[in-house]
C-alpha positions as CSV (number, residue, x, y, z in Angstrom):
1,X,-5.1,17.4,-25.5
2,X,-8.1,18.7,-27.9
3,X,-11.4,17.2,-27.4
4,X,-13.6,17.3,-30.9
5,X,-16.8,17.2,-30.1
6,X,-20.3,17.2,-32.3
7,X,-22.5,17.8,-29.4
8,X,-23.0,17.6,-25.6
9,X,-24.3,15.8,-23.1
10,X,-28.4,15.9,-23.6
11,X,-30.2,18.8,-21.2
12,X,-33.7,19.0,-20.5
13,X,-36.2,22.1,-20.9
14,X,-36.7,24.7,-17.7
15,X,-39.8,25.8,-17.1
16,X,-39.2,28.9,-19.6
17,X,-38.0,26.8,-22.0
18,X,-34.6,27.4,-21.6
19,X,-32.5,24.2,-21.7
20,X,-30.3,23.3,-18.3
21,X,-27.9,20.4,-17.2
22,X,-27.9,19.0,-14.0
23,X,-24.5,18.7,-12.8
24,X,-25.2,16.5,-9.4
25,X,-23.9,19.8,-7.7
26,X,-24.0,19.7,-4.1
27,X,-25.8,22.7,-3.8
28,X,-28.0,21.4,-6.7
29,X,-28.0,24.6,-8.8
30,X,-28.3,23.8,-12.6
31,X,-26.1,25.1,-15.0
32,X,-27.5,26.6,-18.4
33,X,-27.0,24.7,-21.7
34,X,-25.7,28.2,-23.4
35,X,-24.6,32.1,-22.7
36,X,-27.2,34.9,-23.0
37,X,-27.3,36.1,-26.2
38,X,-26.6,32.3,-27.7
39,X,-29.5,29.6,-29.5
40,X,-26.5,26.4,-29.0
41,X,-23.6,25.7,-26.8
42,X,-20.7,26.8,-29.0
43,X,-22.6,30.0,-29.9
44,X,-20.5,33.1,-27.9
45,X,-24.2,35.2,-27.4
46,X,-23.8,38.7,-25.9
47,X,-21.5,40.7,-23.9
48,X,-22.2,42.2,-20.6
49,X,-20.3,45.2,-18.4
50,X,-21.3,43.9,-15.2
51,X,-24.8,45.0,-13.2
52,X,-25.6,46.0,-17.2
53,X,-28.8,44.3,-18.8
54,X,-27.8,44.7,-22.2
55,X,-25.0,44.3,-25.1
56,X,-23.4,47.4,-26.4
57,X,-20.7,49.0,-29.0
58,X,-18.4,50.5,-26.5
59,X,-17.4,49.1,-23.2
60,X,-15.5,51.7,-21.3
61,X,-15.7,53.4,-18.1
62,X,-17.4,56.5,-19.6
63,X,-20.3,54.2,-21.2
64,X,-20.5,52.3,-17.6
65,X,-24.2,53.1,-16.2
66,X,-23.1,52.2,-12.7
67,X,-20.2,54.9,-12.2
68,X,-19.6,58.2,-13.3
69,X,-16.9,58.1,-15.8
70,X,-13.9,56.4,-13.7
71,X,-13.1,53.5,-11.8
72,X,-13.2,55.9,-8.5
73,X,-17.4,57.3,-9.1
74,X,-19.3,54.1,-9.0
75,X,-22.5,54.8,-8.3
76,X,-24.0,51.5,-7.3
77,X,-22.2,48.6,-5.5
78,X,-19.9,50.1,-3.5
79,X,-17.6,49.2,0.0
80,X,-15.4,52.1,0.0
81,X,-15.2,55.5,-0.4
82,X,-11.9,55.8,-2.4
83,X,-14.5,54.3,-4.7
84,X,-17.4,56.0,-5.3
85,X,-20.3,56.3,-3.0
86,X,-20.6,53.3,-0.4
87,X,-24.1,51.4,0.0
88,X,-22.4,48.1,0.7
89,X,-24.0,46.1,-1.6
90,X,-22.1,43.0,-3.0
91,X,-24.4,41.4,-4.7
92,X,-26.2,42.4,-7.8
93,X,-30.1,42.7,-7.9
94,X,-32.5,41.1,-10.4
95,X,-33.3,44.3,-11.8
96,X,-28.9,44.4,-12.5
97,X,-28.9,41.0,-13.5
98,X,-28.2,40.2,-17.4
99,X,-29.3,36.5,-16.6
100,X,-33.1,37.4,-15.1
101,X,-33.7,40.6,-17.4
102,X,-33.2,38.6,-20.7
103,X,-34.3,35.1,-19.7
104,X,-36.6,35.9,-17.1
105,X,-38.5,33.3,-14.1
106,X,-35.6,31.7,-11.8
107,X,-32.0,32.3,-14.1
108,X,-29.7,34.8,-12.3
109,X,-25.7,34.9,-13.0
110,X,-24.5,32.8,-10.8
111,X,-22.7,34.1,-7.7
112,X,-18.6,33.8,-6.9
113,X,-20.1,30.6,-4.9
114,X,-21.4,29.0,-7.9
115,X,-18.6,29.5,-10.0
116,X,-16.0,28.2,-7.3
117,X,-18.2,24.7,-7.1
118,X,-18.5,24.5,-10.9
119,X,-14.4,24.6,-10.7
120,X,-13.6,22.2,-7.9
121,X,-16.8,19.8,-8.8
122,X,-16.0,19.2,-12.5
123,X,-13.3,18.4,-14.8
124,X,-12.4,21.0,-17.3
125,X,-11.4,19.6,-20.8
126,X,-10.0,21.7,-23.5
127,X,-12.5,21.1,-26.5
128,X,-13.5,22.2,-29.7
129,X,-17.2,21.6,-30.4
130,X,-18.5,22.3,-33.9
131,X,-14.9,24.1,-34.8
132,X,-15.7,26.4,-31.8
133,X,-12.9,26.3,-29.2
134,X,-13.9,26.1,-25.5
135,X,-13.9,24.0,-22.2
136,X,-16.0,20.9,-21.8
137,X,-16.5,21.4,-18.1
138,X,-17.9,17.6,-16.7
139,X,-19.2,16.6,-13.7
140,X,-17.3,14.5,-11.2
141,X,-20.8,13.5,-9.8
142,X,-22.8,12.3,-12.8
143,X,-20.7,12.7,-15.8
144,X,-23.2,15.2,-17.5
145,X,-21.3,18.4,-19.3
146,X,-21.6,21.5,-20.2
147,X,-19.6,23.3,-23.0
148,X,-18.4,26.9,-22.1
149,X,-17.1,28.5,-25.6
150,X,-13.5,31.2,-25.3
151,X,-15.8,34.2,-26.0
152,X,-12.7,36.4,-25.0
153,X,-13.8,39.8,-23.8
154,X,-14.8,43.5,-25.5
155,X,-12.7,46.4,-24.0
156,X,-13.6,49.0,-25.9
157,X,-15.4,49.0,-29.1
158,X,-13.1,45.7,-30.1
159,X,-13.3,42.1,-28.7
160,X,-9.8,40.6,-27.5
161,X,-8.6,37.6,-25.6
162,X,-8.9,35.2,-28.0
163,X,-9.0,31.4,-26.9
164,X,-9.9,32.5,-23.2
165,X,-13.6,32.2,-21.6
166,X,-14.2,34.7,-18.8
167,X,-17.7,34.7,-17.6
168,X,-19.3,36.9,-14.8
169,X,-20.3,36.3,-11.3
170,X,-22.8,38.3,-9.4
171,X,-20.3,39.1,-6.4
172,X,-18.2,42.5,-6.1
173,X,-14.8,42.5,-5.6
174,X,-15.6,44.0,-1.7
175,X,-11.5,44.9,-1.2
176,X,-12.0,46.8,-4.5
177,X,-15.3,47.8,-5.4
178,X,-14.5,48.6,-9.5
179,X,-13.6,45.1,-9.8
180,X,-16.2,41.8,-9.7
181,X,-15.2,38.1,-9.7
182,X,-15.5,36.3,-12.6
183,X,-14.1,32.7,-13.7
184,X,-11.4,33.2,-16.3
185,X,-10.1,30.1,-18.4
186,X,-7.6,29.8,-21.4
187,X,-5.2,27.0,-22.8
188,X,-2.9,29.7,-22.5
189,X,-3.5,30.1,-18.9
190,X,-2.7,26.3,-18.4
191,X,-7.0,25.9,-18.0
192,X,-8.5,27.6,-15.2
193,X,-7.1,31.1,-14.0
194,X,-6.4,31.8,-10.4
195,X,-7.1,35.5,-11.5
196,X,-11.2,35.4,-11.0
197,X,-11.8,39.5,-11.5
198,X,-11.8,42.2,-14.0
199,X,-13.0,45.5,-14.3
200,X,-16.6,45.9,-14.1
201,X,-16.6,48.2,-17.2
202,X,-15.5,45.3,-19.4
203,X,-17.7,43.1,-21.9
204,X,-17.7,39.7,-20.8
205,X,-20.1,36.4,-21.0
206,X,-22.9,35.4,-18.6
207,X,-24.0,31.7,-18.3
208,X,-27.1,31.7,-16.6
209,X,-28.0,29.6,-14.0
210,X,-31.0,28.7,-11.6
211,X,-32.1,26.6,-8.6
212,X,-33.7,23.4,-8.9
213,X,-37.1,23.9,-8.3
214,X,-38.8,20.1,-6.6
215,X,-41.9,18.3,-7.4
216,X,-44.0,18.7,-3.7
217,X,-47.0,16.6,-4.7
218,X,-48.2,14.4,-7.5
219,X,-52.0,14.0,-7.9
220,X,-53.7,11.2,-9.8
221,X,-57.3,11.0,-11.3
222,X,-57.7,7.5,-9.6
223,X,-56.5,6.5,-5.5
224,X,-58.2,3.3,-6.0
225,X,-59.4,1.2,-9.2
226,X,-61.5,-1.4,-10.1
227,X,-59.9,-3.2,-13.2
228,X,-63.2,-5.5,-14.7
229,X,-61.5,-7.9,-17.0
230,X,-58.2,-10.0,-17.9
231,X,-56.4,-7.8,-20.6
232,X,-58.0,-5.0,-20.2
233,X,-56.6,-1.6,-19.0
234,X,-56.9,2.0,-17.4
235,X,-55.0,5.1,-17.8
236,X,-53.9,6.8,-14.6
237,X,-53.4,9.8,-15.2
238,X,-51.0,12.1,-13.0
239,X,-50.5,16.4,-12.7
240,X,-47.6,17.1,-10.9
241,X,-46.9,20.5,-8.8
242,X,-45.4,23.2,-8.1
243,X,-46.6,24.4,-12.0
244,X,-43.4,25.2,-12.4
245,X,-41.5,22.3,-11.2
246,X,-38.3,21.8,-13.3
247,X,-38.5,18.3,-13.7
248,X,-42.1,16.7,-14.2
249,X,-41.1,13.4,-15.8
250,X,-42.4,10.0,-13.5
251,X,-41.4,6.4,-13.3
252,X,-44.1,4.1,-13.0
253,X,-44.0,0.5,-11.1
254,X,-46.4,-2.1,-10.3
255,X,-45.8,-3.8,-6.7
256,X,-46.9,-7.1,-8.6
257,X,-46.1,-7.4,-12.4
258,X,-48.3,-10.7,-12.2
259,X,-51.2,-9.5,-11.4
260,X,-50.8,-5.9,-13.5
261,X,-48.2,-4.0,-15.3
262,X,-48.0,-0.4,-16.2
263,X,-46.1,1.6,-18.6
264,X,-44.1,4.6,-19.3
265,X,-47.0,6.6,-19.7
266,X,-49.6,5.0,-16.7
267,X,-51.2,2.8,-18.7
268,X,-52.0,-0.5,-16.3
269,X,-53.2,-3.6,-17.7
270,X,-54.3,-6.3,-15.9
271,X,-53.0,-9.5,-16.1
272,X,-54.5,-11.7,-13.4
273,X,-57.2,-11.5,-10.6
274,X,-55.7,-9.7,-7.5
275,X,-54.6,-6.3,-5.6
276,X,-51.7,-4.7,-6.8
277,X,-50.7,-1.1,-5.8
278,X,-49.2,0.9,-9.0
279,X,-46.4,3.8,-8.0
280,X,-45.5,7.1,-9.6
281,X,-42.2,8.4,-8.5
282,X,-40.5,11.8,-9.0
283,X,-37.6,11.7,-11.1
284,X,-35.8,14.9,-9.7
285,X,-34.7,13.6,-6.8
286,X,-37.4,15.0,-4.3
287,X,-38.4,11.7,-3.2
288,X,-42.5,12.5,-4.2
289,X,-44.4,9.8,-4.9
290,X,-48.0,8.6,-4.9
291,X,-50.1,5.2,-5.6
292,X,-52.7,3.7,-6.9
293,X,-54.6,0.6,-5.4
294,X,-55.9,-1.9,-8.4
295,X,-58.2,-4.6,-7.9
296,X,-58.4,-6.9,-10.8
297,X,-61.3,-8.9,-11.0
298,X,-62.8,-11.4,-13.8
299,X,-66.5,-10.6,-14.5
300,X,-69.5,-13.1,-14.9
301,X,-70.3,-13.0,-18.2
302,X,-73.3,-15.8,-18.4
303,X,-74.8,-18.9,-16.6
304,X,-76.5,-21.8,-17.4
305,X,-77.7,-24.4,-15.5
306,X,-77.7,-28.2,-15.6
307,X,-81.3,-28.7,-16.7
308,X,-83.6,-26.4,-18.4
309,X,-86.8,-28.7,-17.6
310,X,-87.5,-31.5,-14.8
311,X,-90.2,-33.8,-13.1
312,X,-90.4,-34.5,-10.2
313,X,-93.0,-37.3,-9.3
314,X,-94.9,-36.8,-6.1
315,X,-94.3,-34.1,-3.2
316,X,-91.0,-34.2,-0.9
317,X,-89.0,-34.9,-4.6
318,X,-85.9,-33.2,-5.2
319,X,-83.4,-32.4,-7.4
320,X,-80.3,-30.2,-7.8
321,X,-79.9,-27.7,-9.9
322,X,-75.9,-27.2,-10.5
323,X,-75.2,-23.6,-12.3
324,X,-72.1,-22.9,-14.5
325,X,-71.0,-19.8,-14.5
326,X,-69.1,-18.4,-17.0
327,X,-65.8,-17.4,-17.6
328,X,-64.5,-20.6,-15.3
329,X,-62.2,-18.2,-13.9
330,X,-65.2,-15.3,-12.7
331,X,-63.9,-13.6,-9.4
332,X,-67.5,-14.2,-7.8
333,X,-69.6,-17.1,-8.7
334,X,-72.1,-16.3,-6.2
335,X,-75.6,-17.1,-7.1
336,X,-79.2,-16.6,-5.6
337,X,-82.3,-18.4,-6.0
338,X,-85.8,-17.9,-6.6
339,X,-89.0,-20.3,-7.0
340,X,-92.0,-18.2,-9.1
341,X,-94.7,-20.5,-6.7
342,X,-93.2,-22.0,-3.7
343,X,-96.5,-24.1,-3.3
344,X,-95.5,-26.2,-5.8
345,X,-91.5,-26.2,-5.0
346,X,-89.2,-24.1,-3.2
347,X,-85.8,-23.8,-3.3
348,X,-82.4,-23.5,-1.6
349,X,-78.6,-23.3,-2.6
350,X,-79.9,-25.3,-5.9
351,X,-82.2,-27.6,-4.4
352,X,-85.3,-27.4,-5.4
353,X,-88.2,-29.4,-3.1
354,X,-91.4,-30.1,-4.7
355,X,-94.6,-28.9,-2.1
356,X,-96.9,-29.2,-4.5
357,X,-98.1,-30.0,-7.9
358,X,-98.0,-28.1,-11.5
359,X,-95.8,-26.1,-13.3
360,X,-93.6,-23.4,-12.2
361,X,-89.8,-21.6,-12.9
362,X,-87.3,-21.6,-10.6
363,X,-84.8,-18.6,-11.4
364,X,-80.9,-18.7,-10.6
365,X,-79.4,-14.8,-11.0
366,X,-75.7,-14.3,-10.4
367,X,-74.7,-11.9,-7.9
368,X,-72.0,-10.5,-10.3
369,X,-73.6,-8.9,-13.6
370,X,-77.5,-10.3,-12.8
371,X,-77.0,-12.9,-15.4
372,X,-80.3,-14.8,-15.6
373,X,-81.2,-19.1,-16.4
374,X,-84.3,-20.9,-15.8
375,X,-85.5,-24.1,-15.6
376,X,-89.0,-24.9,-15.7
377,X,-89.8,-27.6,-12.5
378,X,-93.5,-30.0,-13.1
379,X,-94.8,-32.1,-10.0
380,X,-96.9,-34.4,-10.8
381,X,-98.5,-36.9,-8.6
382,X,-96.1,-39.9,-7.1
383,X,-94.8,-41.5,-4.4
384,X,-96.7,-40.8,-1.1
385,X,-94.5,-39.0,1.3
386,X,-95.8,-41.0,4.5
387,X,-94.5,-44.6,3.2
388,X,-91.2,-45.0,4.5
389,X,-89.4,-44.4,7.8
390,X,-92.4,-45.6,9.6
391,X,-90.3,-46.7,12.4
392,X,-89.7,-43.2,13.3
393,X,-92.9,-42.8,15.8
394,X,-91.8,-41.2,18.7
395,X,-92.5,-37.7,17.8
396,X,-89.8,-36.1,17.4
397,X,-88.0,-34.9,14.2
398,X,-85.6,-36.1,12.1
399,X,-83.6,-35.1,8.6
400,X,-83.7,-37.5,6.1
401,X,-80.4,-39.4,7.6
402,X,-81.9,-40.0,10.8
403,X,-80.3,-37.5,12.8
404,X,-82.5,-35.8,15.5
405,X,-83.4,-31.8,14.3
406,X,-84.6,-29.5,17.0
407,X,-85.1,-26.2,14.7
408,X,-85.9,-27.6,11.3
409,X,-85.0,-25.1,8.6
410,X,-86.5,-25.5,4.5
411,X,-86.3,-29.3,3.6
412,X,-87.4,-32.2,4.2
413,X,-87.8,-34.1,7.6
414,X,-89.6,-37.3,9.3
415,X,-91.8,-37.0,12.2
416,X,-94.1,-39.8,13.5
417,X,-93.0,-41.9,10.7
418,X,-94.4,-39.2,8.4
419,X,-92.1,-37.0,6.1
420,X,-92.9,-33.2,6.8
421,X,-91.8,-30.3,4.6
422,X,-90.4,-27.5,6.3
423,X,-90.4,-23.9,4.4
């Protein structure tokens, strides 16, 4: 069955800016989106003798840079003598390699090893993408594809072997040295070919490939934050290495989406007052991640205070001073107190104790922000402090409910029968 097909599974950009498809391979090598030579899939690119660098008119054994005119003088790459001179070398180098020499940084032609898993890994389809007849070759693993055109090969000065793909490996043929394994497909050939050689002389495709190269660490501006503010937000902001790192997209989580969110792009908003730890994660399947601590806090933004003005008539009067701080829902409400002239009253936790009389300010500041009130406290003359509790005559002390005090602090207590003012 023909497969017609518009377009392929969607790749994403190597560090070179060639595009690749991860396959879910076990040995995790990813599989380029198009041949050397080619700017799309379908596109047949260039054609290689193999250990040549670069497309030419005439592929023959007298053009063949790695032998000396016949199948028997090879030159380079060689296990036996009957076939030119032996170095034992079964493997082409970078400096041999079509793949690295045109693309450049990590693509290679991928070894005999390669092709074998791309055969027994994925699903070859006969397919026709943009009126170009190939193989849709999709993994078993993760259902991505890649689409591998019937380039045929050029022998010759002419291209042949219509509606068949063969494509290059990097190994030799050891058992004969003017041969190299390749992966050789056709509808013709009932799909894949159990023939995987040819001659090295002959023109055929290479579809580069390259080794997944891992995030190892993930760096944010910010390893702790402190979010001022319901609504508002902060931008982490992450640089992932190696440089080169193939994949460098991140997922983003919050470990408590009611007390801050983030986005796609590290943008975290808070929501309510609280800790929350905020998570980038690889996406290539290193495992790297790294976090954030977020404390979201509501700020002070004013006080006020129950009365701006008060009398108090006569020394040993009180009153107290209740503050509202604003918003209701501040994360610290704490707030410190200050008389301008303790001689005429002091002050503690909002109680303010006349010691004296005339005019003075007594001064509440929050702890968050410094936010300021007043309110301006007169004594005037009143009620003599020594005219009630006169039973109390024994010398001791006492607070104003009766109890006995052995350390009085600031207030107001009673000693023989008298009312004192501690400060």
């Amino acid at each position: 069955m023909l497969v017609m097909l518009m377009s392929v599974a969607a790749s994403v950009v190597c560090a070179d800016e060639h595009e690749y498809v991860d396959l879910g391979l076990p040995s995790g090598t990813l599989w380029a989106t198009c041949n050397v030579g080619a700017n799309a899939p379908q596109e047949y690119g260039d054609y290689f003798a193999w250990g040549e660098t670069a497309p030419k008119d005439d592929y023959s054994w007298n053009t063949y840079k790695l032998s000396n005119g016949s199948s028997s003088s090879m030159k380079k790459y060689c296990t036996n003598s009957s076939y030119g001179k032996v170095d034992n070398k079964t493997t082409l180098e970078l400096s041999d390699d079509a793949a690295n020499i045109n693309w450049g940084g990590e693509w290679h032609v991928p070894s005999l090893e390669q092709l074998n898993e791309l055969r027994s890994q994925c699903e070859w389809i006969h397919s026709d993408l943009n009126g170009v007849d190939g193989y849709l070759v999709k993994s078993k693993t993760n259902g991505n594809t890649i689409f591998l055109p019937t380039a045929g090969q050029h022998v010759n000065t002419s291209r042949g072997d219509d509606g068949r793909g063969i494509y290059w490996s990097s190994t030799l043929r050891s058992a004969r040295p003017s041969y190299a394994h390749n992966v050789f497909f056709g509808l013709d050939l009932g799909g894949l070919s159990d023939d995987d050689n040819s001659l090295r002389y002959r023109g055929c495709s290479v579809r580069p490939v390259c080794a997944m190269i891992y995030v190892t660490s993930i760096v944010l501006n910010y390893s702790e934050y402190l979010l001022q503010g319901i609504g508002n937000n902060i931008q982490i902001e992450a640089n992932v290495f190696p440089e080169n790192a193939m994949n460098k997209m991140l997922t983003w989580s919050s470990s408590d989406e009611k007390i801050a969110t983030v986005d796609a792009n590290g943008i975290v908003t808070a929501v309510a007052q609280g800790l929350v730890t905020i998570t980038a994660s690889s996406t290539d399947g290193s495992g790297i991640l790294t976090t954030c601590e977020i404390t979201v806090i509501q700020p002070v933004s004013s006080i006020a205070l129950n009365h701006e003005t008060y009398t108090l008539e006569g020394v040993g009067k009180t009153v107290q001073l209740e503050p509202t701080v604003s918003p209701h829902n501040a994360t610290n409400k704490e707030v410190t107190w200050k008389s301008f002239n303790e001689s005429i009253c002091f002050v503690t936790n909002g109680l303010v104790i006349a010691t004296g009389y005339g005019t003075t300010l007594v001064m509440a500041t929050t702890v968050d922000g410094g936010f300021i009130a007043y309110c301006a406290i007169t004594v005037t003359d009143g009620t003599p402090v020594t005219d009630i509790e006169a039973d109390k005559t024994d010398g001791a002390v006492y607070d104003l409910s009766g109890r006995q005090v052995t350390k009085p602090t600031r207030g107001i207590y009673i000693k023989d029968g008298k009312k004192m003012i501690a400060k």
